[in-house]
C-alpha positions as CSV (number, residue, x, y, z in Angstrom):
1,X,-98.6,-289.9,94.7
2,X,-97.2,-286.3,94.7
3,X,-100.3,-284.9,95.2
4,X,-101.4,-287.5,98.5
5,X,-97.7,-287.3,100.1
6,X,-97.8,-283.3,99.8
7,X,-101.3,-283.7,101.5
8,X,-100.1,-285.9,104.1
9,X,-97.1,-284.2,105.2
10,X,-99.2,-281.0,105.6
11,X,-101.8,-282.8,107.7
12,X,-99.1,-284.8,110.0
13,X,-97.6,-281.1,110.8
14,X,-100.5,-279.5,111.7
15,X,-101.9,-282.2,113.7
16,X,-98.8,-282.1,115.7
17,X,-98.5,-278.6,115.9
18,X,-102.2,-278.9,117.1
19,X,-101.4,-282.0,120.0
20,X,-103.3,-284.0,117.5
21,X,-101.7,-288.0,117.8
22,X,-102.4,-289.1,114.5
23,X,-101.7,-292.9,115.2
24,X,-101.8,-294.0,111.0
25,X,-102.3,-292.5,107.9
26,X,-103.1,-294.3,104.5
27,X,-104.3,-292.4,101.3
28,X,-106.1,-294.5,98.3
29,X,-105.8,-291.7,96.2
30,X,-107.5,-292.0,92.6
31,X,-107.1,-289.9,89.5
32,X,-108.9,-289.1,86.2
33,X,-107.1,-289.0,83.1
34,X,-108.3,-288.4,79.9
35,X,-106.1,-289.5,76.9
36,X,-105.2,-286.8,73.7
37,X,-105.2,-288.7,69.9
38,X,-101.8,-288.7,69.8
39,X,-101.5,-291.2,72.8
40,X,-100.8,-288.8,75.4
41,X,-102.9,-287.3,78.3
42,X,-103.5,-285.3,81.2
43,X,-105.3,-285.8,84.5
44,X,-108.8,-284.0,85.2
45,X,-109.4,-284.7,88.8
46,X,-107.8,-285.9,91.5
47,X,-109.7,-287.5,94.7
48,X,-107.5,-288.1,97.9
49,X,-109.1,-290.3,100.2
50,X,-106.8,-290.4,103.5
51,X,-108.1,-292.9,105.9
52,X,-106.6,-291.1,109.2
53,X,-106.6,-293.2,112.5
54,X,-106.0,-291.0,115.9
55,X,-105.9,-290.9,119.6
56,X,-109.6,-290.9,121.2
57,X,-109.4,-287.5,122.3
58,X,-109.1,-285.1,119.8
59,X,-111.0,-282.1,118.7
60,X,-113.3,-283.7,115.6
61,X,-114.2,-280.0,113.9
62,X,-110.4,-279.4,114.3
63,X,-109.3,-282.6,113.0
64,X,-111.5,-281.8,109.4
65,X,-110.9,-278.5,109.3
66,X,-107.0,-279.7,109.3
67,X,-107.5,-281.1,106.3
68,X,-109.1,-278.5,104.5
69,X,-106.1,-276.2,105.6
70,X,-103.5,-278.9,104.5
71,X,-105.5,-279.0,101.1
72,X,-104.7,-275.1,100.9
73,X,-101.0,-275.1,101.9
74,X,-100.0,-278.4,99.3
75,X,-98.1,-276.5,96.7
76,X,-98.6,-279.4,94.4
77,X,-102.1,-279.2,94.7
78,X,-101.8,-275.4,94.2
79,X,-99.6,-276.2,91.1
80,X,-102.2,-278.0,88.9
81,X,-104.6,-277.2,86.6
82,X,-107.5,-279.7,87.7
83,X,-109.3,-280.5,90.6
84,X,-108.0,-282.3,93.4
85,X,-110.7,-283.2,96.0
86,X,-110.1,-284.8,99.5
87,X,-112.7,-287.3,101.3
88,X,-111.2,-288.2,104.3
89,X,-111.8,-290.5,107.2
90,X,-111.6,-290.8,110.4
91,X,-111.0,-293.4,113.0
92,X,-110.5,-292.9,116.5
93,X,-108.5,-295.3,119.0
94,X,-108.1,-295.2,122.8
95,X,-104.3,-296.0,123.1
96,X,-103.3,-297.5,126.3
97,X,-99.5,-295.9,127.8
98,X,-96.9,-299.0,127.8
């Protein structure tokens, strides 16, 4: 969970550094772990799979490309010794003003 909220916060602040209206965000991330003989272990991989929902509108290269810079600035992720991989996706909503 470490590893997805470090992700998320990252992407939330660039989007909105970027005018990007990210509308929801929900991670179903998934780790690896392989388990030692004395009953410990340690995780391999870790795959984040953000499911991002934004405002119809938005620049899509920009959008992906925000992920791939969150995924460089997460200090967890830079703090492990095993993959972490991110697959988002992306849905996009025309949001009508109240």
């Amino acid at each position: 969970m470490s590893l997805s909220s470090c992700h998320m916060l990252w992407y939330l602040h660039l989007c909105a550094d970027n005018g990007i209206v990210v509308v929801d965000y929900v991670d179903d991330a998934c780790g690896v772990m392989i388990e030692d003989d004395n009953g410990g272990g340690r995780f391999v991989q870790v795959t984040l799979r953000p499911r991002v929902k934004l405002r119809t509108g938005g620049d899509v290269t920009l959008i992906e490309a925000l992920h791939r810079r969150a995924h460089d600035l997460c200090f967890i992720a830079n703090s492990v010794n095993f993959p972490v991989l991110c697959e988002p996706s992306l849905e996009f909503l025309t949001v009508s003003p109240v």
